[in-house]
Structures are given as structure tokens and as C-alpha cells.
C-alpha positions in Angstrom: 17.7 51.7 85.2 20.1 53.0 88.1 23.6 52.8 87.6 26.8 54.5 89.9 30.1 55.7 88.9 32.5 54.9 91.2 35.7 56.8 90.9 38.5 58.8 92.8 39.8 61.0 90.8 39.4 62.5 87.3 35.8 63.0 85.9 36.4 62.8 82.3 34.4 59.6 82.3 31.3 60.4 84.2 30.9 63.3 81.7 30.9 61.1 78.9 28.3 58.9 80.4 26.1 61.5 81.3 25.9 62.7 77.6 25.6 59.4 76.2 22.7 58.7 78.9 21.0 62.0 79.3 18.3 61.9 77.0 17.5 57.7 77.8 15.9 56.5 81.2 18.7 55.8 83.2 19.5 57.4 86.3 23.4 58.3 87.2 24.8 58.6 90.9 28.5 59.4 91.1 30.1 57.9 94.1 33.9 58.9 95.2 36.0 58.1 97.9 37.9 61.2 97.9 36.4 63.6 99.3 37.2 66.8 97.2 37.8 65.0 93.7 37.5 66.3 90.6 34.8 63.6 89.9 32.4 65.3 92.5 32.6 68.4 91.3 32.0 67.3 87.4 28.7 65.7 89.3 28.2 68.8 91.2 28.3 70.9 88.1 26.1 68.3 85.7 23.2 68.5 88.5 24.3 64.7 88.9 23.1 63.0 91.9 26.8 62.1 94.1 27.8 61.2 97.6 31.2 60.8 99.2 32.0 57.5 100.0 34.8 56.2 102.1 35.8 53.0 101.1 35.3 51.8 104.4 31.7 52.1 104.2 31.1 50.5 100.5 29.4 47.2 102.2 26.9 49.1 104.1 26.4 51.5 101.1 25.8 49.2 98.6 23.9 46.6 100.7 21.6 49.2 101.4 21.4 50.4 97.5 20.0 49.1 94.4 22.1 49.6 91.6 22.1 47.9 87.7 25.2 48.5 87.3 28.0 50.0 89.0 30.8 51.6 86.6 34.3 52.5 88.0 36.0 55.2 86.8 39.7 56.1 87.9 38.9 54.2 91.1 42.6 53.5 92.5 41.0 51.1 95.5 40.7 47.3 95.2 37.0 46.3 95.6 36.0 44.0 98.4 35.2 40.1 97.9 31.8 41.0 99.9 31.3 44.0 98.2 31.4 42.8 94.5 28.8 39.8 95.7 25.8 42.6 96.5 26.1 43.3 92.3 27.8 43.9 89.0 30.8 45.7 88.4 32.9 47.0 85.5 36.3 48.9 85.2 37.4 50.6 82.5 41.1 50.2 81.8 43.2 52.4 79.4 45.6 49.0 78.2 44.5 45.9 76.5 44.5 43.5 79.2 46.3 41.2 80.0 48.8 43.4 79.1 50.0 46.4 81.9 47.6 45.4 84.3 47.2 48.2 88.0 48.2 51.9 87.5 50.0 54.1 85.3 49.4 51.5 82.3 49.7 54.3 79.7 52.8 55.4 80.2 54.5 51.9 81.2 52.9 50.6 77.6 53.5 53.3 75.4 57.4 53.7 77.1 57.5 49.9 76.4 58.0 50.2 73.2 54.4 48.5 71.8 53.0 49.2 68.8 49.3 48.2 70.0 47.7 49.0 73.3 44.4 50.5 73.5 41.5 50.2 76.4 39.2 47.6 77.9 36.2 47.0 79.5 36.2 44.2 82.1 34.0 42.9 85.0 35.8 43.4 88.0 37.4 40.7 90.2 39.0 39.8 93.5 42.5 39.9 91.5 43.3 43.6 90.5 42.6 44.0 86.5 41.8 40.3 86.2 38.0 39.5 85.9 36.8 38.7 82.2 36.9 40.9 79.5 33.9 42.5 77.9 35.1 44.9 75.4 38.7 46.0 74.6 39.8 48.4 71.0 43.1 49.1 69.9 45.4 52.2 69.2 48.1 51.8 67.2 51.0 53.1 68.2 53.5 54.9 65.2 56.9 55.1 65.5 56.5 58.8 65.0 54.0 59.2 67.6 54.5 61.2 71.0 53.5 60.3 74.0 50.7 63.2 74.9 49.4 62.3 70.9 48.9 58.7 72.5 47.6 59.5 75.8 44.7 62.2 74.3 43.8 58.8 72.0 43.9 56.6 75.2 41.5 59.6 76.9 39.5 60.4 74.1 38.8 56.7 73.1 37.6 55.7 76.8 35.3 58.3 76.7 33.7 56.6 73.2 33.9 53.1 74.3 32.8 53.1 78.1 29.1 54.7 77.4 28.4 52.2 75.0 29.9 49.3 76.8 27.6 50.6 79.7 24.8 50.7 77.6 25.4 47.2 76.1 25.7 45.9 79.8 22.7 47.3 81.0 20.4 46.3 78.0 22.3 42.5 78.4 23.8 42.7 74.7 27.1 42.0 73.4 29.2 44.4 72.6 30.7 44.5 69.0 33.4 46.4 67.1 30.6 47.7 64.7 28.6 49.5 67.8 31.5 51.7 68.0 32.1 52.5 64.3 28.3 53.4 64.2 27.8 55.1 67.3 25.2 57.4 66.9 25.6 59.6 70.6 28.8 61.8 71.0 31.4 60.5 73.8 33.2 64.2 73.6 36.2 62.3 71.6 36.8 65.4 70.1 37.3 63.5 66.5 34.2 62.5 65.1 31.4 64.3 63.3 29.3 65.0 66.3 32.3 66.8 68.4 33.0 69.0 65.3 
């Protein structure tokens, strides 16, 4: 199995995947279209195979490349129409969609006033944060909660979920709440017994 990580920015994500996936056969290449982002150089320093990709070129590039699965990850660019035809791509989003769809969803739902948001998992389609879900879990939000309390759960529950949403893609299973509760490979959460 070959899968890419497509993102433009942070690398939180791709280090989470890479833990969950290291010691199973599936090969990561981490693809950015910024050129000095914070994603290559989490590749560069995890030995991860990574290229820099302007977003110009994605048709070419992934016409010319077989990939599984290709994962975005703090991608801020819309794919193309022609681009999502050549295979299968998921976003990870840190709301549960519907709900605070395009950027800067955690601190439009948490300033909202909610008292759920959470993160999803969802194919990705021609409409921005629309194609159909495959995985979302909540947070609860407490009326005594802060914001950076709620935005380290946001962070630290992406980095749980995504790998095994990945996984579940990949292997052509459905995800379920119970693969979370029972994960058995450390997403770097920080919370459970693996991180400690």
C-alpha cells in the first residue's frame, strides 16, 4: 500500500500517521505545496519520502503516480474536478460537518457558543468540506472550558482518529466508534495509556 499526505502547513498529522503506520506495510510520501512548510520538514526529519508540489502541477503529478489513498492534511487549496478523478481522497476536518465548514472552524465553533463540535473524516469533493462523511467524534464543550483546553482536544483527537480512519480506508472497512475506544497504536494524543 502507497498512500500521500498532502498538506501546506502544520505536520502534526503526518507524524501521527507515520507512528500508526511504521511498523505495517504501507509506504508514506508527504506532498506540500509550500515550499518551506513545517510539513516537509516533519518528513525531512522522519526519513519520510516528500516532494514539493505546486498546486499547479497536481494533474501531472498524480496522473503520473499510483497512490491508495491520498490523505490531506492542513491543505488550504481546493482540489481540482480532474484531479480528484485520477483517485481517492480524504480531508480531515477539525468540526463536525456540516457544521463550520472552510478554515478557522475551531475557533468560529468553540467562539459560537456550541457545546459539541469535534472532527471528521470525509471524502473530498468539488464543493469545499462537502463530500460524504466517513468518520466524525465529538468533544464536548464545558461551560468552564477555555479555548486552548479545546483546541489541544481538537489537535490531540485528529491525531487519534485520522490514522485509524486511514487504516479503515485502505483495508476497505467501516470505521466504528469502538475502533477508537480500542485502539491499540498510539496517535501521540498525549492522554491515553501508550503516550504516558
Amino acid at each position: 500500500m502507497k498512500i500521500a499526505i498532502l498538506g501546506s502547513f502544520c505536520g502534526d498529522n503526518l507524524k501521527s500517521i507515520y507512528e500508526y503506520f511504521k511498523d505495517k506495510s504501507v509506504d508514506i510520501v508527504c506532498i506540500s505545496d509550500v515550499e518551506n512548510s513545517d510539513i516537509l520538514e516533519v518528513a525531512k526529519n522522519l526519513s519520510i519520502e516528500w516532494k514539493y508540489l505546486p498546486y499547479e502541477q497536481n494533474f501531472q503529478y498524480f496522473s503520473s503516480h499510483d497512490f491508495d489513498l491520498v490523505a490531506l492534511s492542513d491543505y488550504r487549496r481546493q482540489i481540482q474536478d480532474d484531479v480528484l478523478k485520477l483517485g481517492k481522497f480524504v480531508n480531515l476536518h477539525p468540526s463536525l460537518l456540516p457544521s463550520f465548514k472552510g478554515p478557522d472552524a475551531i475557533n468560529r465553533a468553540f467562539f459560537s457558543g456550541v457545546k459539541v463540535s469535534g472532527v471528521t473524516v470525509h471524502w473530498v469533493s468539488e464543493d469545499l468540506d462537502s463530500g460524504k462523511i466517513i468518520a466524525q467524534y465529538p468533544i464536548l464543550i464545558g461551560n468552564l472550558t477555555h479555548f486552548d483546553e479545546f483546541e489541544k482536544d481538537i489537535h490531540g483527537l485528529e491525531n487519534l482518529l485520522y490514522p485509524i480512519v486511514i487504516d479503515k480506508v485502505l483495508k476497505d472497512e467501516v470505521f466504528d466508534f469502538s475502533d477508537l475506544i480500542n485502539h491499540n497504536s498510539c496517535g501521540n494524543c498525549g492522554d491515553c495509556n501508550s503516550c504516558k
